[in-house]
N, C-alpha and C positions, 0 to 999 in steps of 0.2 A: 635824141630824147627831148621831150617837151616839160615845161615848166608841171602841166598838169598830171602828166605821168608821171614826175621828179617825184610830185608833193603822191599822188597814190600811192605809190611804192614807198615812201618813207614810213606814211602813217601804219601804213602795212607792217612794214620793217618792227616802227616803236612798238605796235600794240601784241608783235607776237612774238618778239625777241624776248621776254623774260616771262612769258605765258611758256606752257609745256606743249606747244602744239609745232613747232619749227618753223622759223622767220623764213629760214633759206628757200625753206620747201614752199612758203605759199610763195613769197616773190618769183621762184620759177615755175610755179603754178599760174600766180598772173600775171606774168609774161606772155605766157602761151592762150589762157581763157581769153585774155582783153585785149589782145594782140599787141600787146606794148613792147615797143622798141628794146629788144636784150643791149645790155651794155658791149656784150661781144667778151669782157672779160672780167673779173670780179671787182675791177676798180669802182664801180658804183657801191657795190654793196659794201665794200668799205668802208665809203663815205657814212652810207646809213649804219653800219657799228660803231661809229664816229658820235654819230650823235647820240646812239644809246650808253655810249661809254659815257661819254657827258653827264647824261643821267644819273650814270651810276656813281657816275664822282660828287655830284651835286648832292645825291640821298645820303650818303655814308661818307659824307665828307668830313665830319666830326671822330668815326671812327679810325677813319684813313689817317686822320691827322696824328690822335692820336699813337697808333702804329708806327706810323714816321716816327714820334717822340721816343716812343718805348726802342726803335733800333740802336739810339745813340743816349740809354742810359743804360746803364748799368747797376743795378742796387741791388742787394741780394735781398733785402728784405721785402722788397715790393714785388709781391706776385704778379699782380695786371701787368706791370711793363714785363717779365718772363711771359708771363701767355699771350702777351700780343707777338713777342720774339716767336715761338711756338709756330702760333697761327699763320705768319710770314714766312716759315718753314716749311709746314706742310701747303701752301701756298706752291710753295718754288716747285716741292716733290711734284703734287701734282700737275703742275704748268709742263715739268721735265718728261712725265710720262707721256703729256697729252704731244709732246714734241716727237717721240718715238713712233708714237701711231703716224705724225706728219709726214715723216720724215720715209717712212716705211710705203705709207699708202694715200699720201696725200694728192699726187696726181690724177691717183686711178678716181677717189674719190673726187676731186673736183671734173674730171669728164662727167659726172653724174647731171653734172648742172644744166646739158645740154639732154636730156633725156629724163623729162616730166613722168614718164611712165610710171618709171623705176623712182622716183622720186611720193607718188602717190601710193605705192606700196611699202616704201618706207615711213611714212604718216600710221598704217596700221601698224606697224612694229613700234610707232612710239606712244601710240595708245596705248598698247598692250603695257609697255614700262611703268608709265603713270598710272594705270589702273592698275597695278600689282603693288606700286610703291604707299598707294593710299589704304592700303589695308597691315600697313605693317605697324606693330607696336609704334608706342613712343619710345624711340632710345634718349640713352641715358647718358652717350659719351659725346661732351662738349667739343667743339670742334679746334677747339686751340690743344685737346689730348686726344686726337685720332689716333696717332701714331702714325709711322710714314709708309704699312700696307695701307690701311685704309685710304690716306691720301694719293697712295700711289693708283689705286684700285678708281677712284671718283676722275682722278687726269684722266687713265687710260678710256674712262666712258665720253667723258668732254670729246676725246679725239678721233671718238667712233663717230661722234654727231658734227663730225667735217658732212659726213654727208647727208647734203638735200634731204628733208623731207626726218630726219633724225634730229629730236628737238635738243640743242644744246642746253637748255635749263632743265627740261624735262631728265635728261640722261644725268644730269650732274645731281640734281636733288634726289633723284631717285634711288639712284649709287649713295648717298649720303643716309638716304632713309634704309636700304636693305643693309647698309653699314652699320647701323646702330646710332649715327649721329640726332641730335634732339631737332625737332621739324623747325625750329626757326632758327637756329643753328647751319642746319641744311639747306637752308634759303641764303643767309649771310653771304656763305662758304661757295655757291653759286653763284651770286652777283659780284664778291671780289674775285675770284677766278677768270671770271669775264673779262674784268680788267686787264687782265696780263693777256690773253686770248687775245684780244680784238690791239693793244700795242705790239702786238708781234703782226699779226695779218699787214699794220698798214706800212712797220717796216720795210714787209716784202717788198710789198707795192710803193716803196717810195720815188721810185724812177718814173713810175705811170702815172703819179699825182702832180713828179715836176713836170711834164711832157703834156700837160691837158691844156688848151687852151681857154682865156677868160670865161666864153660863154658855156664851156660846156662846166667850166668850174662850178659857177653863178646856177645853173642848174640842177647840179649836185649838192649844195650848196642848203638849198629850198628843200631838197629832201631829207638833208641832214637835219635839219632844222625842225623838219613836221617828225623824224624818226626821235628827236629830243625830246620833244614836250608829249608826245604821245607814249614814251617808253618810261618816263618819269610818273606820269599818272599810273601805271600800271604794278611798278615797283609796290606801292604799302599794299595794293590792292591779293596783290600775289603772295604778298608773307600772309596775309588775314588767311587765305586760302588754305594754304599749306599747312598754320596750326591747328583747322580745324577741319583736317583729312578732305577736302573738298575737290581733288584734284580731280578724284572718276568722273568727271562734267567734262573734263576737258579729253580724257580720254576718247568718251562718245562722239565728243567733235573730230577727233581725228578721225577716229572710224569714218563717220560721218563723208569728211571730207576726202578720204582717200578712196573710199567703195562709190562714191559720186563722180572722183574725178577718173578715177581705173572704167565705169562706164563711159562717160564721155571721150575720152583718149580713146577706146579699142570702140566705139561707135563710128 
């Protein structure tokens, strides 16, 4: 893989990793369109969750922090440090669900990644999500008092969207919005969720990270870097959306994007 393919597929990566349109699915999309070099295994794409987690530590780094603080006090009278405890709860529930679905079908769904087809067909099924999830009332119930169905119900969508072309923000904000959670609420509870997601992937992969050599590092590296600053611009941009039911746009792009490349593939 070359430096200029690194930096494609990264900005690729930032700009649709917290969009509702599915990162995975376009990088094995442009893989196959631009003929650009597959990594052979998910270790790149890694790297590129790498740098959008970055991101998302960088955005809500204020709120993260204080959540750390609220784990190790303890005060009965102060509500906020209870609901950040809460929120880190239903946090774990749903990390725990989205581990069941891995654990169960996480294989089958990673061969998907080798087969753009079925990858392009999953793109209309995340339209369909988004476009359903933007017509639903404003709920009312704050996300640090889901309860741990609701939380449980938001993981097990997260670990539907293991597979290509099934957008992980889309599937998680969506599950939040048909849950009743409040739309920027929904968005929060989706980019912390991320966090745990993307630190468990590169554990997997941590024997493939020490096993790379310099240059393909230093390459990796470049696209981490463009997956950073592209996915951080993207972040305020996506909450603005979300409060003001805006997602159906992105819908049509999936369509868009999946009935164009379903032509192209079977052409």
């Amino acid at each position: 893989m070359s430096y200029l393919q690194s930096i494609i597929l990264g900005i690729i990566q930032g700009l649709t990793e917290f969009l509702p349109v599915s990162s995975s699915g376009h990088l094995v999309l442009a893989q196959e369109f631009l003929q650009l070099q597959s990594s052979q295994n998910i270790t790149f794409e890694v790297f590129l969750h790498l740098g959008t987690l970055f991101a998302v530590l960088l955005y809500y780094r204020k709120m993260l922090w204080e959540m750390t603080l609220s784990m190790f006090t303890f005060k009965d009278k102060d509500s906020k440090h209870r609901s950040n405890r809460m929120l880190v709860f239903y946090l774990i529930i749903a990390t725990l669900a989205t581990g069941v679905i891995y654990l169960a079908l996480g294989d089958f769904f990673e061969s998907i990644f080798q087969q753009p087809l079925i990858v392009a067909f999953m793109l209309l099924i995340t339209g369909g999500l988004v476009f359903a999830s933007d017509y639903m009332k404003e709920g009312k119930v704050s996300s640090n008092a889901m309860g741990w169905m609701r939380a449980a119900f938001i993981g097990l969508m997260q670990g539907i969207a293991i597979i290509p072309g099934i957008s992980r923000s889309g599937s998680t904000i969506s599950a939040s919005l048909f849950a009743g959670i409040k739309r920027e609420d929904a968005a929060s509870f989706s980019f912390l969720l991320s966090i745990i997601a993307i630190l468990a992937a590169n554990i997997k992969e941590f024997k493939a990270l020490q096993a790379m050599n310099t240059q393909m590092f230093l390459v990796y590296l470049v696209g981490m870097l463009c997956a950073f600053v592209s996915g951080y611009l993207v972040i305020s941009l996506m909450i603005t959306l979300i409060k003001k039911s805006k997602l159906k746009y992105f819908a049509y792009y999936c369509w868009a994007a999946g009935l164009l490349s379903i032509v192209l593939l079977m052409s």
